[in-house]
N, C-alpha and C positions, 0 to 999 in steps of 0.2 A: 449781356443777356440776362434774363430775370431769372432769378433762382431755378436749378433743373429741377424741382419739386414743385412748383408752380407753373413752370415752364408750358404745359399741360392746358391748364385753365389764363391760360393769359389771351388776350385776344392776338390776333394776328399781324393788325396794324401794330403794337407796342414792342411785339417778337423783330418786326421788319424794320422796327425805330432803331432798334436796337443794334442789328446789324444787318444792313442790306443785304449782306451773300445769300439770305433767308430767305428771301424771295427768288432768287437763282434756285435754291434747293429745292423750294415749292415747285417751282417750274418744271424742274426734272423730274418730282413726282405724277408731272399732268393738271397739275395744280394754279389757275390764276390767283396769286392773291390778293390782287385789286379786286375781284368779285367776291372777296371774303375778310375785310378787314374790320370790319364789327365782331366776325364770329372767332371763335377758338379754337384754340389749335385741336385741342380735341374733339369738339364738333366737327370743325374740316378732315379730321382723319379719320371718324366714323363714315363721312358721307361719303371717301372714297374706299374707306376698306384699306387705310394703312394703318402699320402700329405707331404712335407717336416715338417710341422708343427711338425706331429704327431713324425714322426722321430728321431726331435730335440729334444721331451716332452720324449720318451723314451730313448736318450742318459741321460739326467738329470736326469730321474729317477735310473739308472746304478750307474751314478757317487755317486748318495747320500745311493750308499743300501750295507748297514753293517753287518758284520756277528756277530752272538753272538761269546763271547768271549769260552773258555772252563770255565773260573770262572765262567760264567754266565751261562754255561748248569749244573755247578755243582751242581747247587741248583735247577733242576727240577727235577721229578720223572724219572725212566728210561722209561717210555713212551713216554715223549717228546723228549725224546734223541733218540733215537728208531727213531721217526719220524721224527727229523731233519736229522739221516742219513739217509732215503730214500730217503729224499726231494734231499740232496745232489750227490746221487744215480742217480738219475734221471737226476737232469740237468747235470750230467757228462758224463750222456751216451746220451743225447738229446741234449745238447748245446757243452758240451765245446768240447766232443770228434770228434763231425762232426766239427764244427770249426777247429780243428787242422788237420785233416784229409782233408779237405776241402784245405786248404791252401799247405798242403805240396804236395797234389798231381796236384795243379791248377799252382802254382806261377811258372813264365818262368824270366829264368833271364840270364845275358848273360855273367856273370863271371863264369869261367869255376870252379873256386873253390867252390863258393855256385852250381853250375849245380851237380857239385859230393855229395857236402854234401846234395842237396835236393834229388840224385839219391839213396843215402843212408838211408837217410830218408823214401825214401818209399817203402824200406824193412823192414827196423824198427820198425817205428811205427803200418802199422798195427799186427804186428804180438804182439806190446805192447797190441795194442785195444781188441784184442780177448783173452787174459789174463788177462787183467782187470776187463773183462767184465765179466768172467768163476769166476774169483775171487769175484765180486758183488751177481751173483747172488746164490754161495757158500754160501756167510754171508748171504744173506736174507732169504734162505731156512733152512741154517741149524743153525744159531746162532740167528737172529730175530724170526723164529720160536720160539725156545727152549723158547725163553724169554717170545712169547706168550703163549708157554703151561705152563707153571710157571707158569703164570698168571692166567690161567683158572684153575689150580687146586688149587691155592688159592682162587679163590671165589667159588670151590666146582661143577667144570663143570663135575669133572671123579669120578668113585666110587673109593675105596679105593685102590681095585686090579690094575684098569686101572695107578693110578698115581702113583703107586708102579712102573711098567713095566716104565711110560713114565722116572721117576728119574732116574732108571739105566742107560738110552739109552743117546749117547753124554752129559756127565756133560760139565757145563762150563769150568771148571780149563783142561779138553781136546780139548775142542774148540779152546782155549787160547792157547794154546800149535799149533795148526794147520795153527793158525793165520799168515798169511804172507804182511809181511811190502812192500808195491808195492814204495817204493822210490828207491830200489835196482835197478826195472827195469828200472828205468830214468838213470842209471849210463851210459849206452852207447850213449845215446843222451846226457848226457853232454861231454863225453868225446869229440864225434864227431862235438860238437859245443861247445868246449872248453870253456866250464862253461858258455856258452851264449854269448859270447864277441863278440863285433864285432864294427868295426871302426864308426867313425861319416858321412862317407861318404858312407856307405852301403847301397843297394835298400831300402825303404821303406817297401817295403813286407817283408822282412828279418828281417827288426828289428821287425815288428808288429810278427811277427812268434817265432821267440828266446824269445821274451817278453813275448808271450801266453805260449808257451812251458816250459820257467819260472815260472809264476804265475802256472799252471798247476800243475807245480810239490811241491809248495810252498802248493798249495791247498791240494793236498795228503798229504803231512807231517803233516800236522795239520789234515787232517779227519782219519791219523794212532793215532795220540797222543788221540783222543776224543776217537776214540775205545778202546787204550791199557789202559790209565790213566782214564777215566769215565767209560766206556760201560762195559766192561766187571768187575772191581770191583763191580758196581754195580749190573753183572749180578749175581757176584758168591755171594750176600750178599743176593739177593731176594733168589735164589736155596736154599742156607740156610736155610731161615727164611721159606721157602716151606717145605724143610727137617724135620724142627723143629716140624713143626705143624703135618706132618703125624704124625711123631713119637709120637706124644702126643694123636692123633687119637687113633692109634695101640693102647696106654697104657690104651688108656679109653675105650677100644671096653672087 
């Protein structure tokens, strides 16, 4: 990043050469910065009435913020797991997905090859987004559910009949079974931007776009691996140990 004293007067294109997350940060300001990459940073934060300051305190906070690893979800309950994939739920459908959406339907550029592939793009992707989306909220209704009603009939929320009914109804080991891997649906966005590639002399919005659309999809594979390898063993181990307990109910009734 250019010296935080200059930082200021730098243009925006050169701030976004610098480190892509810049343009994520812009974004979450309400900010396109393909529509401002001649101007500065401090031109762009008068015209919306930010402080630069603040700006810059929130690109560093970006750059420093880590995701737990899957080693390190493996040793929490599945509650917290649960809740770190909402968490992750959310900013996909509030940040990243209007960023890319954002970008692919805004960026003007005037090689006629990326004009086709951004014209392609925006047949694509949305119809990725509203799949994705049908898929989220799929797992939160009916697989984070389950998990919670496991839960509650382990601390004895249902009488015996109600938890009998609720165990028959979608076990995990069929959820699992239901379960669909969303990195499949990125296979035509790579093909159509061939693996992400693109020369050193490319628009700057292009690469800030291929690079998100990247990380995007790098972010899916790894929020599939925490469902398929943590989430769901750990769900079919609670259902289990729920099963178990009825059944010793029943024997002692």
């Amino acid at each position: 990043m250019p010296d935080s004293k200059n930082i200021e007067k730098s243009p925006i294109k050169d701030i976004v050469l610098d480190n892509y997350v810049f343009a994520a940060v812009l974004h979450y300001f309400g900010i396109s910065f393909f529509q401002y990459e001649q101007a500065s940073l401090q031109e762009v934060c008068k015209k919306y009435k930010i402080n630069p300051q603040q700006l810059i305190e929130e690109l560093e906070t970006w750059a420093k913020r880590e995701e737990p690893s899957p080693r390190d979800l493996y040793f929490h309950p599945i509650e917290v797991l649960v809740a770190y994939l909402r968490k992750k739920h959310y900013y996909f459908v509030r940040q990243e997905l209007p960023f890319l959406s954002d970008m692919i339907a805004g960026i003007q550029v005037d090689d006629s090859d990326f004009s086709s592939i951004l014209g392609d793009l925006r047949i694509m992707f949305p119809l990725f987004v509203e799949d994705f989306i049908h898929h989220i909220h799929e797992e939160e209704m009916r697989l984070f559910k389950r998990i919670e009603l496991l839960h509650e009939i382990e601390e004895d929320a249902f009488g015996l009949t109600d938890a009998l009914e609720i165990l028959k109804k979608e076990p995990i080991s069929q959820l699992a079974e239901a379960h669909e891997v969303h990195d499949d649906e990125m296979q035509g966005i790579r093909k159509l931007t061939k693996d992400y590639c693109l020369s050193a002399n490319a628009p700057v919005a292009m690469k800030v776009l291929y690079f998100e659309l990247q990380n995007f999809e790098k972010e899916l594979v790894i929020h599939a691996q925490i469902e398929d390898q943590l989430l769901f063993p750990k769900a079919v181990e609670l259902e289990k140990e729920v099963i178990r307990r009825i059944k010793k109910k029943i024997l002692n009734n």
